[in-house]
C-alpha positions in Angstrom: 0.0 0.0 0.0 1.3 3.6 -0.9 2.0 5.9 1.8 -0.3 7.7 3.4 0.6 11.2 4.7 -3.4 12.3 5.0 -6.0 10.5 3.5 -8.4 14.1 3.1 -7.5 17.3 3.4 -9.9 20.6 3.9 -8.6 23.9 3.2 -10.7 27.0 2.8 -9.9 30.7 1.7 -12.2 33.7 1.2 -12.0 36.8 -0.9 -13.6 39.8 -1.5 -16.6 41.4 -3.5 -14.0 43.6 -5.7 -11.7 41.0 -6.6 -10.8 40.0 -9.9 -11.1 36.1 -8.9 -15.4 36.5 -7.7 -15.8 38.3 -10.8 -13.8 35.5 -13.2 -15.5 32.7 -11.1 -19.1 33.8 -11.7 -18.4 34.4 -15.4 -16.8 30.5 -15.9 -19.5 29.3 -13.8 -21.6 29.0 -17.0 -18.7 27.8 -19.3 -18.1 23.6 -20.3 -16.0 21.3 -18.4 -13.1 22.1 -20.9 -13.5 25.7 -20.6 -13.9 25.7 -17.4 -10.7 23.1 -16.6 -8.3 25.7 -19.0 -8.7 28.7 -17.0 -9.1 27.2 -13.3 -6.1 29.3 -12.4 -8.5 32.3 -13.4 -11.0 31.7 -11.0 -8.8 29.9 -8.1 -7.1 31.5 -5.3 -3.9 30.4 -5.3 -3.5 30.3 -1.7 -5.2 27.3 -1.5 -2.7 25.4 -4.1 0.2 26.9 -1.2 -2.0 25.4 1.4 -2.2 22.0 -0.2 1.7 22.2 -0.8 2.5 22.9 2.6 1.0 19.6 3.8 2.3 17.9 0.7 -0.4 18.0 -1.8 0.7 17.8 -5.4 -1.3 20.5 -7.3 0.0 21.1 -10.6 -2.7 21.7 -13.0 -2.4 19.8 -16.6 -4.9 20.9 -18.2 -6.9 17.8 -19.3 -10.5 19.0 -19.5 -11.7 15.3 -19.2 -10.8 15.3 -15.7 -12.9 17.6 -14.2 -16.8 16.9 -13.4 -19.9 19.4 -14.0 -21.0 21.5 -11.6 -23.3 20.8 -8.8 -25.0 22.3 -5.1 -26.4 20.9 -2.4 -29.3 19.0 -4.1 -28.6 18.9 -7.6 -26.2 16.4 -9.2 -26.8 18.0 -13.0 -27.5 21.9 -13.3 -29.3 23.2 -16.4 -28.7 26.3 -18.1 -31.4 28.0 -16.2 -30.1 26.6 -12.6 -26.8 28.2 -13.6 -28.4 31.3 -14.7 -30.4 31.3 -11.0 -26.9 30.6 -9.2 -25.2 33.4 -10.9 -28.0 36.0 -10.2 -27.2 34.3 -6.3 -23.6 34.8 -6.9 -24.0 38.3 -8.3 -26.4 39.3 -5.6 -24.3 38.1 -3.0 -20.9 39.8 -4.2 -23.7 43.7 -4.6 -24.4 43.1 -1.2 -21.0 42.5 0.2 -20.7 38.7 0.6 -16.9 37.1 0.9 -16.8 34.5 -1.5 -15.2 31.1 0.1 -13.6 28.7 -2.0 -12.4 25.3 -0.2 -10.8 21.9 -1.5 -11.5 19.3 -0.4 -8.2 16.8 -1.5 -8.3 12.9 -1.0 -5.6 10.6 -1.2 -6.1 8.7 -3.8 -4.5 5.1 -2.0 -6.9 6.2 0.6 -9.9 6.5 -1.7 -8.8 2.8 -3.0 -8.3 1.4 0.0 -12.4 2.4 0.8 -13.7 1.2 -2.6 -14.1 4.7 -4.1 -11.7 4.5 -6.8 -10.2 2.3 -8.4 -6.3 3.3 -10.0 -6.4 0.4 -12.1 -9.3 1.1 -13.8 -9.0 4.8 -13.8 -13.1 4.9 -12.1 -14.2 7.2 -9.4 -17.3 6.6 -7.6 -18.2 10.3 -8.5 -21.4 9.3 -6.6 -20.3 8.8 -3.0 -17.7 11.8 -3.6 -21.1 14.8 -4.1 -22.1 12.9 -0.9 -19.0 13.1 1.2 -18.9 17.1 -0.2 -22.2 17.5 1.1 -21.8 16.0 4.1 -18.9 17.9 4.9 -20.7 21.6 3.5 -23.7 20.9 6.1 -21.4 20.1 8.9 -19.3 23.5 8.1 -21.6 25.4 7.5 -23.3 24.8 10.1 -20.5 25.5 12.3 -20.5 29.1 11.1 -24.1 29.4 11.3 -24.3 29.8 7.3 -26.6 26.4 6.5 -29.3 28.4 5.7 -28.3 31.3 3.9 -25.4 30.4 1.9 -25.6 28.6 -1.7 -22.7 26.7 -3.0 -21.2 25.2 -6.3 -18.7 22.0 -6.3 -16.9 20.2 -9.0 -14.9 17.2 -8.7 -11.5 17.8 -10.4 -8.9 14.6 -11.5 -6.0 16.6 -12.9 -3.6 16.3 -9.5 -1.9 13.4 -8.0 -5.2 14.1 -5.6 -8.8 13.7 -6.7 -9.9 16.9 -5.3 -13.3 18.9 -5.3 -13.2 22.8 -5.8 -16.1 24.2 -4.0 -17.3 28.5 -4.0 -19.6 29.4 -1.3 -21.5 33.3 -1.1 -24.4 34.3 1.0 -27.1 36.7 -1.1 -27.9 38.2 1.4 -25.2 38.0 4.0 -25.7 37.8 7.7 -22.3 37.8 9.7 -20.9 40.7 11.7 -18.9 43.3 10.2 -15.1 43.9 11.2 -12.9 46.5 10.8 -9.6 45.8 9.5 -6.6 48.4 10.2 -3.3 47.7 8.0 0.1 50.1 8.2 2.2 50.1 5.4 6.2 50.3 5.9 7.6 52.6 3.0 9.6 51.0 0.6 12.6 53.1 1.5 12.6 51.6 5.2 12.4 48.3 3.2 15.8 48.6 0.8 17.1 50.5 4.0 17.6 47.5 6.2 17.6 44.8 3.5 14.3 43.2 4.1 13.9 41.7 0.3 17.5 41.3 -0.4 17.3 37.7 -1.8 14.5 37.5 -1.2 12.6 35.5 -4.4 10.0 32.8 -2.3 6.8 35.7 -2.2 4.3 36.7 -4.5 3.8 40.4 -5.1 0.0 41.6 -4.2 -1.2 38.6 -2.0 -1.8 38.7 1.4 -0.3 35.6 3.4 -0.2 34.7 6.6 3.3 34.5 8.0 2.4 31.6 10.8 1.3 29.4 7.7 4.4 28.6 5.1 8.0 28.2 6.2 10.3 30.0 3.8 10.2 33.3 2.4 7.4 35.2 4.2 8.8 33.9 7.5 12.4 35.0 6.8 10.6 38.4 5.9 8.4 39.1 8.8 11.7 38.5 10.4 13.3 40.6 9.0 11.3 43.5 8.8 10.3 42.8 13.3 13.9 42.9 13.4 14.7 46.2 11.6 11.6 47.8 13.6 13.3 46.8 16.8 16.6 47.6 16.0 15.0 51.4 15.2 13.3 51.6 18.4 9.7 51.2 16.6 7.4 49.0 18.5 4.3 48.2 16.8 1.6 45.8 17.5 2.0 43.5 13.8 -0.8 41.4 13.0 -0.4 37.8 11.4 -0.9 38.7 7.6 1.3 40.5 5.0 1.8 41.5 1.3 4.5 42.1 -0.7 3.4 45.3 -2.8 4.6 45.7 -5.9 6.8 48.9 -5.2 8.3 46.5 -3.0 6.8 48.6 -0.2 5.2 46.0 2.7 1.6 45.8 4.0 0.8 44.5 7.6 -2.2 43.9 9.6 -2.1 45.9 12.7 -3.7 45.7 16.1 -2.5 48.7 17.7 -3.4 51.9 18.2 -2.8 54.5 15.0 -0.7 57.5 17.2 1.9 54.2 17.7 2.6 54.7 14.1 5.7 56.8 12.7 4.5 59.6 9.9 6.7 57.9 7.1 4.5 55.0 7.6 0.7 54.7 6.0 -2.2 54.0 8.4 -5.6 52.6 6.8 -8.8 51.0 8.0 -11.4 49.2 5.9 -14.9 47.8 7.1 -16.0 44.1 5.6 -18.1 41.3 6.8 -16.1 38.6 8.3 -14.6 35.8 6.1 -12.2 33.6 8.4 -14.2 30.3 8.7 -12.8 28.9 11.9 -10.7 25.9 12.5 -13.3 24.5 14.8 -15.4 24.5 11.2 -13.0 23.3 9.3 -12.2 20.3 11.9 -15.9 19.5 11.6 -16.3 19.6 8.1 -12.8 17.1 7.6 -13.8 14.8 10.5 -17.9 14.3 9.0 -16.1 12.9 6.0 -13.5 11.1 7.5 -16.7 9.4 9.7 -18.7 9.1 6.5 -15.8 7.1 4.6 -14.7 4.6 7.9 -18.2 4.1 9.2 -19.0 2.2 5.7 -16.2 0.1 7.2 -18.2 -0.8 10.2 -15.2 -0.6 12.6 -17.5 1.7 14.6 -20.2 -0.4 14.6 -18.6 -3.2 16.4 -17.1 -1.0 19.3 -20.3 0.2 19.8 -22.0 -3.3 19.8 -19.6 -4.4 22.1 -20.8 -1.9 24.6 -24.2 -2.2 23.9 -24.7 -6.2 23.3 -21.7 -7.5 26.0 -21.1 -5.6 28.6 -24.8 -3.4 28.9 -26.5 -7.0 28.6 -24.0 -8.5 31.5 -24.6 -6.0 33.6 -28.4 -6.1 33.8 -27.6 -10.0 34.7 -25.5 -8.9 37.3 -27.0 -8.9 41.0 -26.8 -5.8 43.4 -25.2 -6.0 46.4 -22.5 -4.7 48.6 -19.0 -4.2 47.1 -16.1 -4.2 49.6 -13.3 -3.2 46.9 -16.1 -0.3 45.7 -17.4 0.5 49.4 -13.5 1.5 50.4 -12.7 3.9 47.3 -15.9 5.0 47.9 -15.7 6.0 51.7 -11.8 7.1 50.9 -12.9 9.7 48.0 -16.3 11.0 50.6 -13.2 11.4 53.2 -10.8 13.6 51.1 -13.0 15.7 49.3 -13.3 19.3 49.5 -16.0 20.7 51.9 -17.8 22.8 49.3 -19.5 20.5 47.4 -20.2 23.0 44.8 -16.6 21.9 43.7 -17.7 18.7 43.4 -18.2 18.5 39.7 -15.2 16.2 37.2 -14.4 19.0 34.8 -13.8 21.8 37.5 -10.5 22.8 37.7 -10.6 22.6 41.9 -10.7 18.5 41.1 -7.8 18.1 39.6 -6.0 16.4 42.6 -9.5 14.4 43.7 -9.6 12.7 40.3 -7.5 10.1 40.4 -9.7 8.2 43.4 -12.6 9.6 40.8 -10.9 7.8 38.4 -9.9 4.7 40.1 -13.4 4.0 41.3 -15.1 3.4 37.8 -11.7 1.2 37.2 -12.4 -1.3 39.7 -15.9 -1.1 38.2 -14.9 -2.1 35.1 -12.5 -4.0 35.9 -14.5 -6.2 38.2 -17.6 -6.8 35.8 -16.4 -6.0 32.4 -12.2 -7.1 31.9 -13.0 -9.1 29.0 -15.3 -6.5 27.0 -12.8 -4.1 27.5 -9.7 -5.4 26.4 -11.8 -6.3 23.1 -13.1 -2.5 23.2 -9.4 -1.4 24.0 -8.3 -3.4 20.8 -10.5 -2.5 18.5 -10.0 1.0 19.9 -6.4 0.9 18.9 -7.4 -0.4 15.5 -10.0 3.2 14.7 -6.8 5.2 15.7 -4.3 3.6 13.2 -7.7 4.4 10.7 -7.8 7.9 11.5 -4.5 8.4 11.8 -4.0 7.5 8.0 -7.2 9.5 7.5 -5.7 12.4 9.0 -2.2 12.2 9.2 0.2 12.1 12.6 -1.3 14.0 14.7 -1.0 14.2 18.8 -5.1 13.4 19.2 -6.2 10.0 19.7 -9.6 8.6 19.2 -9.1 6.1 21.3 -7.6 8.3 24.2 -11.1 10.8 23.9 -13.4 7.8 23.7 -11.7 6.8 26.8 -11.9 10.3 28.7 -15.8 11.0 27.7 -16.4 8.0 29.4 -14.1 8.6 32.7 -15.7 11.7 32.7 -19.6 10.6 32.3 -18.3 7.9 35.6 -16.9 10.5 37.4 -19.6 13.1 37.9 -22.0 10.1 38.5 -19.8 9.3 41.3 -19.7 12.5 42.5 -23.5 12.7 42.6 -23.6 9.9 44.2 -21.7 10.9 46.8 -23.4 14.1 47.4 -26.5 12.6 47.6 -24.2 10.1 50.5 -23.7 13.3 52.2 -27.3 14.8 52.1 -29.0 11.4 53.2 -26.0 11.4 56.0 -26.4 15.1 56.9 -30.7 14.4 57.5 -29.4 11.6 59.8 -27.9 14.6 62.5 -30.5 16.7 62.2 -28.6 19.7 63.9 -26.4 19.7 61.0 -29.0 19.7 58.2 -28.7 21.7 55.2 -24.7 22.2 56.5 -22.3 22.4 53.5 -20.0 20.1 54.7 -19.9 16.9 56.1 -19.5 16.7 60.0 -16.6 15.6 61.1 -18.2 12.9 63.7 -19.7 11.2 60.6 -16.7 11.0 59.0 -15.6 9.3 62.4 -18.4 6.6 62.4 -18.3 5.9 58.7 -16.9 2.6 59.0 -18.4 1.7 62.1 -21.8 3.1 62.2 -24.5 0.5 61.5 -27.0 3.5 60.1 -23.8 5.5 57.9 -22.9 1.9 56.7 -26.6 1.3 55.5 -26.1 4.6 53.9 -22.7 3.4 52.1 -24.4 0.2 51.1 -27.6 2.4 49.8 -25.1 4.6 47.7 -23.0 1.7 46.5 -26.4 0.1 44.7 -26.8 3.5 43.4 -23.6 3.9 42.2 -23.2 0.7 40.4 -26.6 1.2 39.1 -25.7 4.9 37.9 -22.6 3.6 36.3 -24.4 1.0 34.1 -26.8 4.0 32.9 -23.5 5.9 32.4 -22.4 3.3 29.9 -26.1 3.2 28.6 -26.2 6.7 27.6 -22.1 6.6 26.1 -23.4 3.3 24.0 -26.7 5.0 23.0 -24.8 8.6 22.0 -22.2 6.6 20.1 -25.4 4.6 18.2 -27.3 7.6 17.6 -24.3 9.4 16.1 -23.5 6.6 13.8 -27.1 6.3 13.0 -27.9 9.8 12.1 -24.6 9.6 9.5 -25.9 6.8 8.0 -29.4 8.9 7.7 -27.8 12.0 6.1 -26.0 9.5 3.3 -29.3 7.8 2.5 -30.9 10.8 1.8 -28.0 11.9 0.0 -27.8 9.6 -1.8 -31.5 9.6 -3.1 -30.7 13.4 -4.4 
């Protein structure tokens, strides 16, 4: 099998209504496949080749115009001339009212798309099909995320001529809806530039086109260097924001965050209003992972971790008999002992548990442990085996799937614990009525705990809860998991009937 740096990647850019690239894409919109193919570079923003580069991405376009798909949206696979005539009034309305326009790629792998039955290399065939779907699964999911499902309209075409099957995909809103920002820019003079040497071979930019300098190694970074460098050896402090152009006088443009009286009079100060275009990581995360889900879950990997929760260890436990547990009762009693007296603390994800989680933790272990050793070790396996799938779906990366899988469900145990064991110390505090409604548990009970016939009915009591609680706990994480999977499989059935 070929080697797999990232079986998709989702990158997304935006530009502006007075650009030369909204204006070129509307126009091709209603040109052929071959036309259309040609002149790509016309309507594209190159950015997004560079952001397919930097992860490795071939993009090199060849010009082929048999390798590139017709258009199509959300619910249409086939436009006619008069649904392109309707998405360019769309298009055009959106650009008069002020509308970013968003182009993304999404870029697949194409061992990866092999290795799931999409394509085949040998026979040069691409399930165009289950490609639209994956698009539009991944659209809804980020456009959701940035609250634009409703309002915006979108165009896609599925392109061959890369190393990557890849689909091109513009996005406006007619009638746009997201906040307004206001964008503040200096300008250092090109004189300051040539001064301190700032472009001296220099040849890794492009004049005109704002990039930013956190993204590429190379040239911009060298720059920005550079030119925060020369600032600082001048005494100049200035608050530089992340994005830069290369003008074409060789002057340089910045984004700025600081206040205008910081900057020197040689320098040029402007501000310009437009609605926001940054989609968010968080977006593009969700838009990657829904097809990444969409792709494995046809694998059914996911379906048998979920079964084994559901059908082994759910089904064991309602065989299992209720009583007292002497390996629980003791974590139990040693976590009510040692935990903080405010027991509006007591809650997994607050930052004032930190220390108290490890006998959290340690109590749904022995639970598991005890009931479940077997079920888990297969979950744990098959765990591992849905990292090693995402990690050739996405790359190396430092998450784990198996690692959050395991933390949701820690932390479902643990604040059932925990209100189990408040309810321990209400049920314990209406047993010394002169302490009732007291926010902390009184030191004599902690006393009699162990020896107390009534405080050790009260353990026993809260043990049956807590076991009880747990086995709901890995109800509701089984269930969540199930309804997920079953609401993807949903949305591609009625994607695919589009």
């Amino acid at each position: 099998m070929t080697n797999i740096k990232a079986g998709v990647v989702l990158v997304t850019r935006y530009t502006t209504p007075h650009s030369s690239v909204y204006e070129s894409y509307i126009d091709y919109m209603a040109r052929d496949c071959a036309t259309r193919q040609r002149n790509a570079s016309k309507f594209m923003l190159s950015s997004l080749s560079d952001d397919l580069s930097y992860v490795g991405y071939a993009f090199d376009y060849m010009d082929d115009a048999r390798k590139s798909s017709n258009l199509f949206t959300a619910t249409k696979d086939n436009l006619s001339k008069d649904d392109i005539l309707e998405l360019q009034t769309a298009f055009r309305t959106a650009q008069k009212n002020g509308s970013p326009m968003w182009q993304s790629i999404i870029s697949f792998d194409n061992a990866f798309l092999e290795q799931y039955g999409i394509y085949s290399h040998e026979m040069q065939l691409l399930d165009e099909k289950r490609i639209r779907s994956l698009t539009r699964v991944c659209m809804k999911r980020m456009l959701q995320k940035e609250d634009l499902l409703q309002t915006a309209v979108y165009t896609a075409s599925i392109h061959y001529n890369t190393d990557n099957i890849h689909v091109h995909i513009a996005t406006v809103e007619p009638i746009p809806t997201r906040p307004e920002a206001t964008i503040k820019k200096i300008t250092i003079p090109r004189q300051f530039i040539a001064d301190h040497g700032i472009l001296n071979d220099e040849r890794d930019y492009r004049v005109e086109r704002s990039t930013k300098v956190t993204t590429y190694k190379g040239g911009y970074n060298r720059i920005f260097s550079k030119l925060t460098s020369a600032l600082e050896q001048e005494n100049i402090h200035l608050h530089l924001g992340n994005y830069i152009t290369i003008n074409s006088d060789r002057s340089i443009t910045m984004t700025y965050r600081g206040n205008r009286n910081q900057v020197p009079l040689d320098f040029s100060y402007s501000e310009e209003t437009a609605i926001r275009g940054k989609f968010s990581k968080r977006s593009l995360d969700a838009g990657k992972s829904s097809i990444v889900n969409e792709i494995i879950n046809q694998r059914g990997l996911q379906t048998e971790i979920n079964n084994i929760l559901r059908e082994n260890i759910v089904q064991r436990m309602r065989k299992s008999e209720i009583e007292s547990d002497p390996e629980l009762t003791s974590a139990f009693v040693s976590l009510l002992k040692n935990l903080p007296s405010d027991r509006r603390l007591w809650k997994y994800g607050n930052q004032a548990m930190t220390e108290y989680r490890p006998m959290i933790d340690k109590i749904t272990s022995t639970w598991i442990n005890k009931y479940y050793p077997d079920e888990y070790r297969n979950l744990e396996r098959h765990l591992k085996e849905m990292d090693a799938v995402y990690q050739t779906a996405y790359g190396a990366s430092n998450s784990s799937y198996a690692e959050g899988k395991r933390q949701d469900l820690y932390a479902r145990c643990g604040n059932r614990v925990l209100l189990i064991a408040r309810q321990t110390v209400r049920a314990l505090d209406r047993r010394t009525s002169q302490h009732a409604g007291s926010p902390s548990l009184p030191k004599h009970i902690y006393n009699n705990l162990n020896t107390s016939y009534a405080y050790q009915h009260e353990i026993e009591i809260s043990i049956r809860l807590l076991k009880k609680a747990l086995s709901n706990d890995y109800e509701h994480f089984k269930n969540q998991v199930v309804y997920e999977r079953l609401m993807k499989e949903a949305d591609y059935e009625a994607y695919q009937d589009l």
